[in-house]
DOGUDREN-550309 format. One line per 8 residues: for each residue x, y, z of C-alpha. Coordinates in steps of 0.5 Angstrom, whole numbers, plus 500, padded with zeros to 3 digits. Each point is the difference from the previous one (the first is absolute). Layout:
X/Y/Z; ...
***
This chain:
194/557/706; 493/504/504; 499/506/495; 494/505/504; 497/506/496; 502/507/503; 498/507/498; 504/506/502
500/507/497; 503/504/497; 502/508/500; 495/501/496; 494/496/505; 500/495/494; 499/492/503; 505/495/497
500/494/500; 505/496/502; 501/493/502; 505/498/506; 503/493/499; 503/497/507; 504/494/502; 494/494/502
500/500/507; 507/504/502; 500/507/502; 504/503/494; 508/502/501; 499/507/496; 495/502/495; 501/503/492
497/503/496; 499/499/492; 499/505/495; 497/497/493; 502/502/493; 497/505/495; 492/499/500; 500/494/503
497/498/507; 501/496/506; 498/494/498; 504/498/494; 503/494/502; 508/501/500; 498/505/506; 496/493/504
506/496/498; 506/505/503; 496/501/507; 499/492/501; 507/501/499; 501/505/506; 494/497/504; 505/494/500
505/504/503; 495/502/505; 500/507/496; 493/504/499; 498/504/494; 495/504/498; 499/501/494; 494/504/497
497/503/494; 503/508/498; 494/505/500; 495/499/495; 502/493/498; 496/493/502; 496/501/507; 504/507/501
495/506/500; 503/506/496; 499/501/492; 508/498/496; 500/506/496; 501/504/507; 506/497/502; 507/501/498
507/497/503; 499/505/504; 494/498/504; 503/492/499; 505/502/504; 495/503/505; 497/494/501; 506/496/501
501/505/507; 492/499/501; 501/492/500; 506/500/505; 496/505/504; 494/495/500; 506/494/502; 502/504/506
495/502/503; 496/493/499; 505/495/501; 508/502/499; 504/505/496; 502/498/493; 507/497/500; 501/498/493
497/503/493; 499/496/494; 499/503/494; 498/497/493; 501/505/494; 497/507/500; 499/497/508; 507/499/499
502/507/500; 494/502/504; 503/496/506; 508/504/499; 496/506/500; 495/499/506; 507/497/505; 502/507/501
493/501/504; 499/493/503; 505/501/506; 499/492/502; 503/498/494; 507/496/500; 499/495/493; 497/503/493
499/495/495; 500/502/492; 497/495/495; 500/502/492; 500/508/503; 501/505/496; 506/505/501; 496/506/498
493/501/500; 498/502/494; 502/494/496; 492/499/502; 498/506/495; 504/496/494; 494/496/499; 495/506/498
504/502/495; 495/499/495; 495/504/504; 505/505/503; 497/506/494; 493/498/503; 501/501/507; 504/506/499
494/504/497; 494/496/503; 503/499/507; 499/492/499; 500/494/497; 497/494/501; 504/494/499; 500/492/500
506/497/504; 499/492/501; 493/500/498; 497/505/504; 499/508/499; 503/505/504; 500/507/499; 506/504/500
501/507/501; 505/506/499; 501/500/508; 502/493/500; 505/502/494; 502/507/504; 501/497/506; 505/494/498
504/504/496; 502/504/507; 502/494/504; 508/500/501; 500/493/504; 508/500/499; 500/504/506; 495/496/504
505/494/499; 506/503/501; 496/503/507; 498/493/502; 501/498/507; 499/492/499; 502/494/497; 499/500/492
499/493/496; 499/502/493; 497/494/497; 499/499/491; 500/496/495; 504/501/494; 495/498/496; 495/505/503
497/503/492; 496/505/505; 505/504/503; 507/498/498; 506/497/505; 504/506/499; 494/504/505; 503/495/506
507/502/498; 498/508/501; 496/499/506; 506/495/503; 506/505/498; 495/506/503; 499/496/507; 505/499/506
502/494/503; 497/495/503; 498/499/493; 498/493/497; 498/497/492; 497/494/498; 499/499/493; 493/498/499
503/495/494; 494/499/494; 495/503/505; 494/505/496; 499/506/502; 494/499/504; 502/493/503; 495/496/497
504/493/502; 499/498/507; 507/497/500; 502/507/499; 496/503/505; 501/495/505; 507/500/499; 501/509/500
495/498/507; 505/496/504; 506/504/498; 497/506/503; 499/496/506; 506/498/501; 504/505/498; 495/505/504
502/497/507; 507/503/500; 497/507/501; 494/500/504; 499/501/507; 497/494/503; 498/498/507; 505/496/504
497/492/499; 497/499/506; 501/493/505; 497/494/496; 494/499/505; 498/508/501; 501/499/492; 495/494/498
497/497/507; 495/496/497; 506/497/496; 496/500/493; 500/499/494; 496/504/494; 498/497/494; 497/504/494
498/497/492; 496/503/496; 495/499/495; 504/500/494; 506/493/499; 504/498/507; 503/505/502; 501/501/507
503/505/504; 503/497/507; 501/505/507; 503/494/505; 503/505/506; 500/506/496; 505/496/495; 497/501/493
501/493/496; 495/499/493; 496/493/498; 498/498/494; 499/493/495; 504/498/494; 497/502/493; 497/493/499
496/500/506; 497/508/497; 505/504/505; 506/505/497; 506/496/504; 502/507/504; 500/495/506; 502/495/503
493/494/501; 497/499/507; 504/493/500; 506/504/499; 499/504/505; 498/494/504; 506/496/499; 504/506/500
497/501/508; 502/493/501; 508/501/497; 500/507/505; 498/496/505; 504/495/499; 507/503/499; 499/505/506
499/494/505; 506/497/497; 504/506/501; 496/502/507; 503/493/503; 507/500/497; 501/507/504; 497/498/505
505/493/500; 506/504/497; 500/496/494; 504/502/494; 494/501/495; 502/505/495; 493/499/496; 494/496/500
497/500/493; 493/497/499; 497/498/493; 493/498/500; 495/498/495; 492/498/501; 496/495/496; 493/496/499
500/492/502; 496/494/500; 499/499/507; 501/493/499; 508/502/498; 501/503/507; 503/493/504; 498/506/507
494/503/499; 494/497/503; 495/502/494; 500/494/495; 496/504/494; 500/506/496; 506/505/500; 504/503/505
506/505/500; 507/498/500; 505/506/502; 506/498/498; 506/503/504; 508/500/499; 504/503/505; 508/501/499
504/502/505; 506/503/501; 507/501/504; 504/496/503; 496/495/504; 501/493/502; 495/495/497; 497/499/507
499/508/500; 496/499/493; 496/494/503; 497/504/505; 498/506/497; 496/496/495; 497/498/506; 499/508/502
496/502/493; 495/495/502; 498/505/506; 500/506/496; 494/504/502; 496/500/494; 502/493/499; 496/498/506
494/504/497; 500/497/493; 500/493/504; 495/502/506; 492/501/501; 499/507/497; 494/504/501; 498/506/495
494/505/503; 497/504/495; 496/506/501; 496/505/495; 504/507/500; 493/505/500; 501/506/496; 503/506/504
502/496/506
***
């Protein structure tokens, strides 16, 4: 995905900051918008891996960080849920202005009851999408319990939550006590997905039970299986992300597709892998695919191999030939399956080839053809496998011709 740092304020002209993740070179379908959990900040990696889910799906998010917390200007001890939910408004407002109102809102714990709340005010939305949401928002204070007496006679207390001390005050306690969001879900104008695990030690699965039952329909769950509260397995983040993507797309307002040449003119294929393991993310004519290597080779195995696409290319091609040419000639082939596998040999096994050293690459193909067809039929549509494009492309003069791409080009 292409991240870019962006700033907007908020209502009180405090600067955010946020980072808006875009689909690699393909003008995005819809945007979304991530709240973070409780004293967490835009950059925490369940929140990356969910929007490369999106972006996949040609989806945009903006994720950023609540006043006072990370790049964000403000003091935490400021802010409340209140001003929380403010900020939700302040960024679609940002969204809307700058590029296209949010459509999706995605909500990670005390984020999670933040994005119920703020729906109500954002009039683009169409998706809502929970993950380990609280029902009510003062299930938050249950973790000061020790230090309520303080900040009920000083006013605050500072506390550590995940290694880092923050301050907390009786205007924040005051202020979740008065939340009601079981009116807010119950006002709610867009589709719900309620996601959770059963498992979550933080705030318990019987949350999601209360915020479903509260919500109308559309209303989805996904169990998060033995997922943590906070995500911190990227299988579990990965998945909630292409969940949301798939299941988000039955609600939005998408553009009509458009004719393929107005589409892609240029007939491109985009490639991007970072710089951690083999992973790699593919925009082939808007159609989003992954690459990877298998484990042995340092990858994670989340995708096929660049032989495999390879070979995949060739069996594409070769299968639609077969069927181009048997409507063309109204012959009965129901089906053309083509399996195909890729190995290295010593040149000097190649009884063809005109190289006598060294190794070259051997595809093997098998083609099974079915329906009633006379052997003749058959004979000639081997002879017409041979003639599939990519398969002229493999065996003919091939010329690459590669250019530095200067930055901001």
């Amino acid at each position: 995905m292409k991240s870019l740092k962006v700033k907007f304020t908020n209502a009180q002209g405090l600067a955010l900051g946020a980072r808006l993740d875009l689909p690699q070179d393909e003008q995005p379908l819809a945007y979304a918008l991530f709240a973070h959990c409780f004293t967490c900040t835009k950059h925490i990696k369940s929140a990356a891996n969910i929007s490369a889910a999106l972006n996949r799906e040609k989806i945009a998010v903006l994720r950023f960080d609540f006043t006072g917390l990370g790049e964000s200007e403000g003091e935490f001890a400021e802010t409340n849920f209140t001003t929380n939910v403010a900020d939700l408004v302040a960024a679609a407002r940002f969204l809307e202005q700058q590029h296209q109102a949010p459509q999706i809102l995605i909500g990670h714990s005390l984020g999670g009851a933040a994005v119920l709340q703020a729906a109500g005010q954002i009039p683009s939305v169409r998706a809502v999408a929970t993950l380990g949401a609280p029902y009510d928002p003062k299930h938050v204070a249950r973790h000061f319990d020790e230090v309520r007496g303080e900040i009920d006679e000083q006013g605050e207390a500072e506390v550590s939550l995940e290694g880092r001390r923050f301050t907390i005050t009786k205007q924040f306690l005051e202020d979740l006590e008065m939340q009601q969001l079981e009116e807010h879900i119950g006002a709610l104008k867009a589709a719900l997905l309620v996601m959770h695990s059963p498992r979550d030690a933080t705030v318990g699965i019987d949350n999601a039970a209360q915020i479903y039952r509260a919500a109308k329909h559309p209303k989805s769950f996904i169990t998060l299986d033995d997922a943590d509260h906070l995500l911190l397995k990227e299988g579990d983040s990965r998945y909630a992300g292409m969940m949301i993507a798939a299941w988000s797309r039955r609600y939005l307002d998408l553009p009509e597709v458009k004719k393929r040449a107005d589409a892609v003119p240029d007939n491109r294929v985009t490639v991007s892998t970072g710089a951690e393991g083999f992973f790699t993310e593919l925009f082939a004519n808007g159609h989003a695919l992954v690459a990877d290597e298998p484990k042995s080779y340092g990858g994670t195995d989340r995708g096929p191999s660049p032989y495999e696409y390879l070979l995949a290319s060739l069996g594409a091609c070769t299968s639609m030939t077969l069927q181009m040419y048997a409507r063309h000639k109204q012959l009965p082939l129901e089906n053309a399956i083509v399996r195909l596998s890729h190995k290295k040999i010593h040149a000097s096994d190649c009884e063809q080839c005109e190289a006598d050293n060294g190794k070259i690459d051997r595809m093997e193909r098998e083609i099974e053809l079915i329906g009633d067809l006379t052997d003749e039929q058959r004979r000639r549509l081997i002879e017409i496998a041979e003639r599939c494009p990519v398969h002229k492309t493999l065996h003919g003069e091939v010329e690459v011709m590669t250019r530095l791409r200067e930055d901001g080009s």
